[in-house]
C-alpha positions as CSV (number, residue, x, y, z in Angstrom):
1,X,16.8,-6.5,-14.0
2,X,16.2,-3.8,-16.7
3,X,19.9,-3.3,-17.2
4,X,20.6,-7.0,-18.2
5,X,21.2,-8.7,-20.9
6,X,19.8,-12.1,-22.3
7,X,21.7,-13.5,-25.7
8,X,18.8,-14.2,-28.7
9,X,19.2,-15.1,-32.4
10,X,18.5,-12.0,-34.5
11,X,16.5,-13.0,-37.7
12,X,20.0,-13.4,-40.0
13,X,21.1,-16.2,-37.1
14,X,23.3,-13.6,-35.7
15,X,24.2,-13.7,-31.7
16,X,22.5,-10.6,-30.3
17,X,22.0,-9.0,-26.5
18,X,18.4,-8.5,-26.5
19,X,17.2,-6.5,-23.4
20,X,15.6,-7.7,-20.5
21,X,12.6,-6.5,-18.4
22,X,11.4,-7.6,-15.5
23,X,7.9,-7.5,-15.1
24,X,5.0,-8.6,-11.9
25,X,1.9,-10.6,-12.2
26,X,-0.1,-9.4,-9.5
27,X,-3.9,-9.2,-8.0
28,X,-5.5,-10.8,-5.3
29,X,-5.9,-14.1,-4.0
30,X,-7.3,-16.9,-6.8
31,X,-7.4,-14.0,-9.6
32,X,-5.3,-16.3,-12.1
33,X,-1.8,-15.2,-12.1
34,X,-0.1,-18.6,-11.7
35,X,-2.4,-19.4,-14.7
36,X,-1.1,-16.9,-16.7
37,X,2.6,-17.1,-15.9
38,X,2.0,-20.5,-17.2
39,X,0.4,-19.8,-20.5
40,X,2.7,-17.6,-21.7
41,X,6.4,-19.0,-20.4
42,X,8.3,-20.2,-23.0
43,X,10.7,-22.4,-20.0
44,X,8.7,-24.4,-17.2
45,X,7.9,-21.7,-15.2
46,X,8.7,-22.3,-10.9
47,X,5.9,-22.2,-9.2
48,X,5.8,-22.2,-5.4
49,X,2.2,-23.9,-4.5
50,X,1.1,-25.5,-1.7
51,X,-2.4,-27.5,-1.0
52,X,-5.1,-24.9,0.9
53,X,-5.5,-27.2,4.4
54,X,-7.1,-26.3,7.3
55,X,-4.5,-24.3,8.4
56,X,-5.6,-21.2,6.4
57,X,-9.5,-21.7,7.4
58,X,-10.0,-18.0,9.2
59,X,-7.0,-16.6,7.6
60,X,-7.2,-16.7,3.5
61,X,-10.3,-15.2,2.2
62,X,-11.9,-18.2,-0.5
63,X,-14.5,-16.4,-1.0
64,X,-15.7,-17.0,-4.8
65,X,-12.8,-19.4,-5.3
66,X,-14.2,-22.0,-2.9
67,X,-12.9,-24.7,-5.0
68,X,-9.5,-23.9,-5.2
69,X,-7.2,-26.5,-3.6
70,X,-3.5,-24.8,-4.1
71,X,-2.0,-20.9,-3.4
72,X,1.0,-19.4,-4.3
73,X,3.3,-19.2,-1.3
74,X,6.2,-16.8,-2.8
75,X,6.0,-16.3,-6.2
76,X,5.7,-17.6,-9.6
77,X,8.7,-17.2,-12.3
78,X,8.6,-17.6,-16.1
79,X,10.0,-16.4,-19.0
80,X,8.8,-14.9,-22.3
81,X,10.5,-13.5,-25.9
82,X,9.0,-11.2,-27.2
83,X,11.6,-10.8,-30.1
84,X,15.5,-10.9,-30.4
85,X,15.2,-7.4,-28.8
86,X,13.2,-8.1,-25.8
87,X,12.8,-10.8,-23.7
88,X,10.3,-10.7,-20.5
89,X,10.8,-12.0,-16.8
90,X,7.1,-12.2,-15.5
91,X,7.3,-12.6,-11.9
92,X,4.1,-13.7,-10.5
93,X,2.7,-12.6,-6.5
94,X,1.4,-14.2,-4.0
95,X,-2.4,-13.1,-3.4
96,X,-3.2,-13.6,0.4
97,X,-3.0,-11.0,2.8
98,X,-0.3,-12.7,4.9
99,X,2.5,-12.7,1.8
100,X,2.0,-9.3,1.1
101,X,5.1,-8.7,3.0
102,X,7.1,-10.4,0.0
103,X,5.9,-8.2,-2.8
104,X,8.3,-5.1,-1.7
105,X,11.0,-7.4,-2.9
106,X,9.6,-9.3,-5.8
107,X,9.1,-5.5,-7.1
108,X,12.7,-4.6,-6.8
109,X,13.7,-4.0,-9.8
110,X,10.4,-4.3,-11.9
111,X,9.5,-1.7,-14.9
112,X,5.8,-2.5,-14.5
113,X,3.0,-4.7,-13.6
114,X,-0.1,-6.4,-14.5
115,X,-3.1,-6.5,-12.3
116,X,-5.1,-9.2,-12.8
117,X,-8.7,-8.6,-12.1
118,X,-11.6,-10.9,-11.6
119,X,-15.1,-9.7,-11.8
120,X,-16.7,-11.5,-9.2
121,X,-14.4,-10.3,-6.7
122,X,-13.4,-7.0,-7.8
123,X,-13.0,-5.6,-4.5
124,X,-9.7,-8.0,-4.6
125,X,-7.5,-5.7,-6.5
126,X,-7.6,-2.3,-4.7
127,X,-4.5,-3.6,-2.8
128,X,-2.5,-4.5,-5.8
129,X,-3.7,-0.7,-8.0
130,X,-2.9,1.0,-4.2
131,X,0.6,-0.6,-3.9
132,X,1.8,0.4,-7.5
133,X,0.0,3.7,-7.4
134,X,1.9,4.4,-3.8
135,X,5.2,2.9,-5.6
136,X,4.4,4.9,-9.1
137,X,5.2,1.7,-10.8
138,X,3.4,1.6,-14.2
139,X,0.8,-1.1,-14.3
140,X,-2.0,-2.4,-16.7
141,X,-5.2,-4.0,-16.0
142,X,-5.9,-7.2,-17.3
143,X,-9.9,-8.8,-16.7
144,X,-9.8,-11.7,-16.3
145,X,-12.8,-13.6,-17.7
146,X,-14.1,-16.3,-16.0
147,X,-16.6,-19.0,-16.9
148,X,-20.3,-17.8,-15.5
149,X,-18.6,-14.7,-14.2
150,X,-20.2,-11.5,-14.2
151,X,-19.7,-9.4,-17.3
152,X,-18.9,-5.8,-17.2
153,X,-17.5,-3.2,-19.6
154,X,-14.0,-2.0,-19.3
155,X,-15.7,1.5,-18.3
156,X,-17.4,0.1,-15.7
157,X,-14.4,-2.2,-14.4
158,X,-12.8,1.3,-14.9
159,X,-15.2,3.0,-12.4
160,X,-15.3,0.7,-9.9
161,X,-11.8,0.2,-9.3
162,X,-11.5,4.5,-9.6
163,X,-8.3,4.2,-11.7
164,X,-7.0,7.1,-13.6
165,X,-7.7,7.4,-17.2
166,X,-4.3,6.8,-18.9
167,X,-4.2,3.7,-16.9
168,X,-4.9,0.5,-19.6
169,X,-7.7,-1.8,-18.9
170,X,-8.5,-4.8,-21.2
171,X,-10.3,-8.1,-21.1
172,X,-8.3,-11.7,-21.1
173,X,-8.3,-14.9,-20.5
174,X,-5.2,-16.0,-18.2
175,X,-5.4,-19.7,-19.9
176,X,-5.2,-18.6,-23.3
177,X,-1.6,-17.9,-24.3
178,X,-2.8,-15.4,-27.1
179,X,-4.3,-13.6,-25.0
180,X,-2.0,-13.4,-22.5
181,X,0.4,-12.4,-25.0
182,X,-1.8,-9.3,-25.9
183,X,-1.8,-8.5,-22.0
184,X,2.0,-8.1,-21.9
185,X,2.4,-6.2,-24.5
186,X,-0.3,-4.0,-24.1
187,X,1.6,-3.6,-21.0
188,X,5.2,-3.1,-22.8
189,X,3.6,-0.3,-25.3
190,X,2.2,1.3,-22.4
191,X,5.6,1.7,-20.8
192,X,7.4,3.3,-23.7
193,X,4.3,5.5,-24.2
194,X,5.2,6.8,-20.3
195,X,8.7,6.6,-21.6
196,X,8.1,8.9,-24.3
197,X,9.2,7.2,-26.8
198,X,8.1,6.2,-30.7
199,X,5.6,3.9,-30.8
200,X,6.2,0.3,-31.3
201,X,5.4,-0.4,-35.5
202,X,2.2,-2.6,-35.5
């Protein structure tokens, strides 16, 4: 994915090849990544949801996220411009235990990852850090702050999920495009930086 090209307008209306990255939205079951794969595509993102029936009762874990009635059942797909140089696939997991078998291939190709995080359940995204750690696929951590959820510093968040220090951690809000926005490229500067490469100007 990394190695193609998607065709932008540079600034004097010029046709240009900017580059494209393929990048995962990833954490555990009800963190928010179809949320965020939402706020941020520029193109009606696929989404692969189903309704939670009784089926999954003893199987997918609702615990703190009683009230959610859907779940991702493959994956979510949008797509986001940064500028006429870079343009972002976000590819969003599936959370439960039982579609873990997908994200080997969803990461195929991927440059790097956001974990989303939620506080209440933060026991939720050791399988997401352990899978790109194992994979030495880049990743950021993304909070993601809830309504009523428990607040905690990005040191603590930092502590409890034992991730190295070069690692980013920052808070969000999934819904919020701006924020979201932030997430990725936090996420994008933090891959050149591993790149070794000049910062991106401010």
């Amino acid at each position: 994915m990394a190695s193609e090209n998607y065709e932008t307008t540079r600034p004097d209306a010029t046709p240009h090849l900017a580059a494209s990255v393929k990048i995962l939205i990833a954490g555990g079951f009800g963190v928010g990544k179809t949320t965020m794969v939402s706020a941020i595509s520029e193109i009606t993102p696929l989404r692969t949801e189903e309704l939670i029936t009784e089926v999954s009762t003893g199987i997918d874990d609702l615990s703190g996220v009683e009230h959610k009635t859907t779940t991702t059942v493959a994956l979510d797909f949008g797509r986001i411009t940064i500028d006429h140089e870079l343009v972002l696939y976000l590819f969003g997991t599936p959370g439960q235990d039982r579609f873990w078998f997908l994200w080997d291939e969803l990461a195929r190709g991927a440059l790097g990852a956001v974990v989303l995080a939620d506080t209440r359940r933060l026991d939720s995204s050791f399988a997401a850090v352990d899978f790109f750690e194992r994979r030495a696929l880049p990743f950021n951590v993304a909070v993601n702050c809830f309504d009523n959820a428990p607040i905690y510093t990005i040191d603590e968040v930092r502590h409890a999920l034992d991730l190295d220090p070069h690692i980013p951690v920052l808070l969000c809000d999934a819904r919020d495009r701006t924020s979201t926005k932030e997430v990725l490229l936090n996420l994008v500067q933090h891959l050149i930086e591993r790149a070794g490469r000049p910062r991106v100007p401010s």
